[in-house]
C-alpha positions, 0 to 999 in steps of 0.5 A: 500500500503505497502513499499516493503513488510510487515516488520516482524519487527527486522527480518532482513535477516543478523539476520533473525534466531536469531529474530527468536529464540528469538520469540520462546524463549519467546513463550516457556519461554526457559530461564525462563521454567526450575525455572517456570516449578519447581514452577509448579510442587512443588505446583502442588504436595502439592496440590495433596498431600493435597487433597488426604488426604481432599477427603478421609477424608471427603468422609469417614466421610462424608458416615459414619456420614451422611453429604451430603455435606460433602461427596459433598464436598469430591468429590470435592477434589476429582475432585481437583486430576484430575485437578492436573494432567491435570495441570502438564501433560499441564505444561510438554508439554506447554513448548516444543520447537515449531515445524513445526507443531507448529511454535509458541509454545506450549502456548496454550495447557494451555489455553485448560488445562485451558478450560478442568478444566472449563467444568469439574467444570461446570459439577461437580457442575451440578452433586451436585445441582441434587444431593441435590435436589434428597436427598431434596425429601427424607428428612424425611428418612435421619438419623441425620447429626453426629458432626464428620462432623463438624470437618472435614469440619472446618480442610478442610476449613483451609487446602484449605485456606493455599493451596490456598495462597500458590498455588497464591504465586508459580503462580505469581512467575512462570508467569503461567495463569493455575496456578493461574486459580487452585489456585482460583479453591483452593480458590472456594474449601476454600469457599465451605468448609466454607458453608460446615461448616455452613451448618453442623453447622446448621444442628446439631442445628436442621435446617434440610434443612440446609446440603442439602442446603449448599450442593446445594451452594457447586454446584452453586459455582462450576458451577460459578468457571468453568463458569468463567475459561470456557469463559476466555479460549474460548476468547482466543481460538477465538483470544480474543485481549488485554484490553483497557488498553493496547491497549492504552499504545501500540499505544502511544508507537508506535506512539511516535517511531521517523519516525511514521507519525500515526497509523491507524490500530492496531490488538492483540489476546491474547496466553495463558498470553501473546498478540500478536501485528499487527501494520499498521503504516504511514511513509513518502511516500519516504524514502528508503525500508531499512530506513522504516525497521528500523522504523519497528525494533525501534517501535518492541522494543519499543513496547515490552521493554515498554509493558511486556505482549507483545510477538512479534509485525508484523509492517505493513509499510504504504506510506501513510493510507491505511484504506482510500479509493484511486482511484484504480491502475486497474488489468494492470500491473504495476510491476517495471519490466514491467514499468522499461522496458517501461521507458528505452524503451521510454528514448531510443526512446526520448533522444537516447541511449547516456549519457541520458540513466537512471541510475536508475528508482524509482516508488511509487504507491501513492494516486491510482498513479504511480510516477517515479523518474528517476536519470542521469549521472552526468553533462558533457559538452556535454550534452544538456541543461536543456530544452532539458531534459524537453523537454524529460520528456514532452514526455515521460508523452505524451507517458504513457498516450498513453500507459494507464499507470498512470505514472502522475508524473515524477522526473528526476535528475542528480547524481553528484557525480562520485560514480555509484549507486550500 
């Protein structure tokens, strides 16, 4: 049971479309995208740049000195190309403003970017272990592995090193999730390079076995790589909520907000780097619709000031908790028209149409109930006594029972100021 309705917290009507913007600002980065976009691009570049000159090196040489894994291993870098690509196609369009189509943004077009790179390592790893297994059946056949190859698997595994921790120093910078995922796919590269390296070695020592089967681990690290980036972007695509670690620092700060009795329900799922929050908090049962919306407002800001992973927060006030079960109100109608209607109606009948008529009629739908306060006009000295007005109330409860309406509880008061409520 909610007071009035949901409140999309800090969205008030007079700056309905500024909290909006500032939603959209920080789905798509608007004051940050341009600086992180340039990161993006840079080491994107310089990665693209690095593994043009590895894949056609090792693939070469990899050929004309007989390694498989080092031809492997070029393809590879190869397959590095096509992820540089995807990378920055993704991070020109990630950024792009939302739209009616896409009233959040675009941020989930890196978690797909993300997913993409996934399955594509997974079926290039795939791809080497056959490979090597294939080779492996023919061994006797092959020629000798020649030393070339060893040099330039070393060089590769110091290039791919440096390009590595250059590419993780750019994404922290940019704040970008894809990035970081291709700067590990970097690293994943340095590694492979290294067994490459070992492999080659051992094989120029007389450890035949030893080309194919660093070509064969080449494979399987792949196929780990691209397992890992798979499943983390197919968590997000299922709306895969926030750790339990932030899950934790979110419900203290919501329930240290001024104003909030409990929280009893708290949902997150995850766009691209950053959580999107859904909060049911309990409030007093009474207070005003305007005094419940700024408890929405503070506990979004806290939330969001406090948590930097957070995006935006929806507050759900709450009279009262929800999540447990209260005897139900019926299909009746109930509605404020329907029931205001009927108490002035009632009040006519009792008390006449004088200066006992209500001022104002205030519901709460409360523990399966419908309560009703209802405020008079100020005291004059013609009006009856205190019991007579009691004597009203009885009546008009005698009546809502007779009518199959819950009104179980009544309130009625004088204004005394001279103000008329608006």
């Amino acid at each position: 049971m909610s007071l009035g309705s949901h409140h999309h917290a800090g969205h008030s009507h007079a700056d309905h479309s500024h909290g909006q913007t500032a939603l959209i600002d920080a789905l798509t980065g608007s004051h940050a995208s341009a600086e992180a976009n340039r990161l993006v691009r840079r080491s994107v570049n310089v990665s693209m740049g690095v593994n043009v000159t590895l894949s056609f090196a090792q693939i070469v040489v990899g050929w004309l000195a007989n390694s498989h894994s080092l031809l492997v291993d070029g393809f590879h870098s190869l397959s590095d190309l096509l992820s540089d690509f995807l990378v920055l196609f993704i991070a020109r369009h990630s950024a792009r403003a939302a739209d009616d189509n896409h009233p959040y943004g675009h941020a989930r077009l890196e978690t797909l970017a993300t997913l993409m790179l996934g399955l594509m390592l997974v079926v290039i790893g795939g791809g080497f272990l056959y490979s090597a297994g294939e080779k492996a059946m023919h061994l006797g056949e092959a020629p000798p592995v020649g030393m070339t190859a060893l040099y330039v698997a070393v060089g590769a595994l110091l290039a791919k090193e440096w390009l590595f921790r250059y590419m993780l120093r750019a994404a922290k910078r940019a704040n970008s999730a894809m990035l970081i995922a291709n700067a590990w796919h970097s690293r994943s590269d340095a590694a492979s390079s290294l067994v490459v390296a070992i492999g080659i070695g051992g094989s120029l020592l007389g450890f035949i076995y030893a080309d194919l089967l660093a070509a064969a681990i080449v494979g399987a690290l792949i196929i780990k790589m691209g397992w890992t980036f798979s499943r983390s972007a197919l968590e997000e695509l299922v709306d895969h909520g926030a750790d339990a670690a932030q899950l934790e620092e979110i419900r203290d700060v919501i329930r240290q907000t001024p104003g909030v009795l409990d929280l009893h329900e708290l949902r997150t799922r995850r766009m691209a780097d950053r959580v999107l929050v859904d909060a049911h908090v309990h409030v007093a049962p009474r207070i005003s619709v305007s005094e419940g919306h700024r408890i929405a407002e503070l506990a979004r800001s806290n939330v969001r000031r406090s948590c930097a992973a957070v995006l935006d927060v929806l507050v759900h006030i709450d009279p009262e908790d929800d999540s447990v079960t209260h005897t139900r109100l019926g299909d009746a109608d109930l509605s404020r028209d329907r029931l205001e209607q009927w108490v002035a109606a009632e009040s006519a009948r009792v008390w006449g149409h004088g200066k006992l008529a209500p001022e104002r009629v205030q519901l709460h739908y409360l523990n399966g109930r419908v309560e009703v306060e209802v405020m008079l006009a100020p005291a004059t000295d013609d009006l009856p006594e205190p019991k007579v007005i009691e004597a009203g109330v009885f009546e008009l409860r005698r009546a809502a029972e007779a009518a199959g309406l819950p009104l179980q509880r009544w309130t009625v008061y004088r204004r005394l100021t001279d103000l008329a409520p608006e």
